[in-house]
Structure formats: C-alpha cells, structure tokens
C-alpha positions as CSV (number, residue, x, y, z in Angstrom):
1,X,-12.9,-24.5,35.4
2,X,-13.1,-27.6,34.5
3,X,-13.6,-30.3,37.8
4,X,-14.5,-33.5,36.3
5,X,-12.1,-36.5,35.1
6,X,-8.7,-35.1,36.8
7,X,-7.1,-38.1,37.3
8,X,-7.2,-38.8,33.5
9,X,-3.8,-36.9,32.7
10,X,-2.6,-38.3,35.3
11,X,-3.2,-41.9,33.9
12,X,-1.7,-40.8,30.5
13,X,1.1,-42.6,28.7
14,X,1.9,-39.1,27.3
15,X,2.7,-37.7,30.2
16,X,1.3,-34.2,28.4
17,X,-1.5,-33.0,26.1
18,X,-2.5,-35.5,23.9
19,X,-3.6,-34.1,21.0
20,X,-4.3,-36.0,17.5
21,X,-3.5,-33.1,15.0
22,X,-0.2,-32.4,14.2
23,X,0.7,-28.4,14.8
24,X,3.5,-28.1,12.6
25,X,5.4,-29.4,9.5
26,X,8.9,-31.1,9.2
27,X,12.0,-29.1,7.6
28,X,11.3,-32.2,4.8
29,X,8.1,-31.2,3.7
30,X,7.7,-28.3,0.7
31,X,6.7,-25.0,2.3
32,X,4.4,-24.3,0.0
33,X,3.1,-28.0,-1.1
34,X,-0.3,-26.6,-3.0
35,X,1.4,-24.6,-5.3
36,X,1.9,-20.6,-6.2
37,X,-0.2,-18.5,-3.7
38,X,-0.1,-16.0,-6.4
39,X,-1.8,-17.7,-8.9
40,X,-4.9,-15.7,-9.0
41,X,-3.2,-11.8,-7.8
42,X,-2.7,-10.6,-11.2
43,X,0.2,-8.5,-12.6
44,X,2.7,-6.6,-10.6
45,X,1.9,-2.5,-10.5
46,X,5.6,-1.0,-12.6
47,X,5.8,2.1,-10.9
48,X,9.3,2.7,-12.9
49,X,11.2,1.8,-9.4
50,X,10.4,4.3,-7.9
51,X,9.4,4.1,-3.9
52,X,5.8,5.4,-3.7
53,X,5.9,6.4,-0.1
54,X,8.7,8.6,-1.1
55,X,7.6,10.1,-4.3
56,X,4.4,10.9,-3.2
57,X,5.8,12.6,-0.3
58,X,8.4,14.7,-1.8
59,X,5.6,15.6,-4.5
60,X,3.3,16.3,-1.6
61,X,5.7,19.0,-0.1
62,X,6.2,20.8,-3.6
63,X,2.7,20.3,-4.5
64,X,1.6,22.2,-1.4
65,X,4.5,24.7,-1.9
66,X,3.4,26.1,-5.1
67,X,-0.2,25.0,-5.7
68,X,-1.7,28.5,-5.8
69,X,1.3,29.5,-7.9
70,X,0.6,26.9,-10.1
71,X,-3.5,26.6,-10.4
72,X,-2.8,31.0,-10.9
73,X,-1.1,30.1,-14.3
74,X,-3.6,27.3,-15.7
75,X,-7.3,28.9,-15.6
76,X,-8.8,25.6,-16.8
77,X,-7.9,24.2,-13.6
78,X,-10.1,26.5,-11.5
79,X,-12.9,24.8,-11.2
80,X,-11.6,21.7,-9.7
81,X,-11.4,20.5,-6.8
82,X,-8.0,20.7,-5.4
83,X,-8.3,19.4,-1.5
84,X,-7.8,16.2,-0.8
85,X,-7.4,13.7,2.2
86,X,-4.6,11.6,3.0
87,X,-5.4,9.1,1.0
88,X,-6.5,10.8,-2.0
89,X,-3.5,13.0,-3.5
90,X,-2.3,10.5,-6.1
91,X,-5.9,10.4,-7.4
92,X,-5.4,14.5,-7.1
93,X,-2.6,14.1,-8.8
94,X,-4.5,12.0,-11.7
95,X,-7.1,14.4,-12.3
96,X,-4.7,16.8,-12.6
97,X,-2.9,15.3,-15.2
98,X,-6.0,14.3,-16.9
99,X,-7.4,17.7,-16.9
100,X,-3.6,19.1,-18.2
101,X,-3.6,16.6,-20.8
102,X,-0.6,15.0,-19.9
103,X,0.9,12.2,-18.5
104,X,1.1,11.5,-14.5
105,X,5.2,11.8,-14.8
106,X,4.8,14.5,-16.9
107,X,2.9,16.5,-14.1
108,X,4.8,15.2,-11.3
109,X,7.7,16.6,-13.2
110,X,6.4,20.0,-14.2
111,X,5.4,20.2,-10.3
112,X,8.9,19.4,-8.9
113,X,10.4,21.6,-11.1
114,X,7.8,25.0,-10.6
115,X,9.6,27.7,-9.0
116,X,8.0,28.0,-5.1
117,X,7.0,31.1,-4.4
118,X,9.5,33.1,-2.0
C-alpha cells in the first residue's frame, strides 16, 4: 500500500484519476483505421458448406458402426492403422481415402451409406 503523497488527489483539479492516455475511441473514428486484419490469413478452407463439427460427427458414429464390417471387405486396408484420438479422425479419414484411392467425399459417402451390422 502505497502511504506517501495522499493529499495529491486530493489537490487535483480532476477530481479522479488523471491519466494522460486515452482508453477508448469515439463512435467517429474507423473501427478498424489500419486496414484489413486479414491481409496476411490466406484463403478461406471451402468445405462445400458443410458444418465440420457436424459432418465429422455423424461420420464418426457410422464410421465406428461399421469399421470392422468395412476394413473385412478391403484387405489392403489391414495393415493400417485405424485408432485414432480425438483430434485425429479427419486425418483417419484422409489416409483412408488415400489408401482407397478415392476422394475424401467419396469415402465419407461410401461410409454413410455401408450397411451397419445388426
């Protein structure tokens, strides 16, 4: 805690802090006054409009519903690797497709429409 000078707010004109810099902007000034932010981010992802969260979800569920169905009927898919972690089933999903020659919709596709096991 600070004990020394006291009586110097006390002495201010102010009557509050006094404080040089100014904190925010007027409703005049540009919001953005040193031009696009997003100069340097690159190009937008297309992910054909589809939500990702939701895609990779429903895929997720099917995907885990017929994987040994599925990995049963393509023998050049046995040696891979098939577990994944959270984060890592869209690059599953890639090496898949890569592997199976096709495209990632292709393969998301063939997955979602695979018969589940009963």
């Amino acid at each position: 805690m600070i004990t020394e000078n006291k009586s110097q707010d006390k002495k201010s004109v102010l009557k509050g802090l006094n404080n040089e810099v100014q904190q925010n902007r007027g409703l005049d000034l540009e919001t953005n006054p040193k031009g696009d932010s997003n100069g340097g981010a690159g190009k937008p992802v297309d992910n054909g409009g589809v939500a990702t969260s939701k895609f990779d979800e429903h895929l997720e569920k099917q995907w885990m519903a017929v994987r040994d169905n599925y990995l049963a009927n393509f023998p050049e898919l046995n040696d891979m690797d098939t577990k994944y972690d959270n984060k890592g089933f869209g690059t599953l999903m890639q090496k898949l497709a890569k592997r199976r020659q096709q495209t990632s919709e292709q393969l998301r596709e063939e997955i979602m429409n695979w018969p589940s096991a009963q």
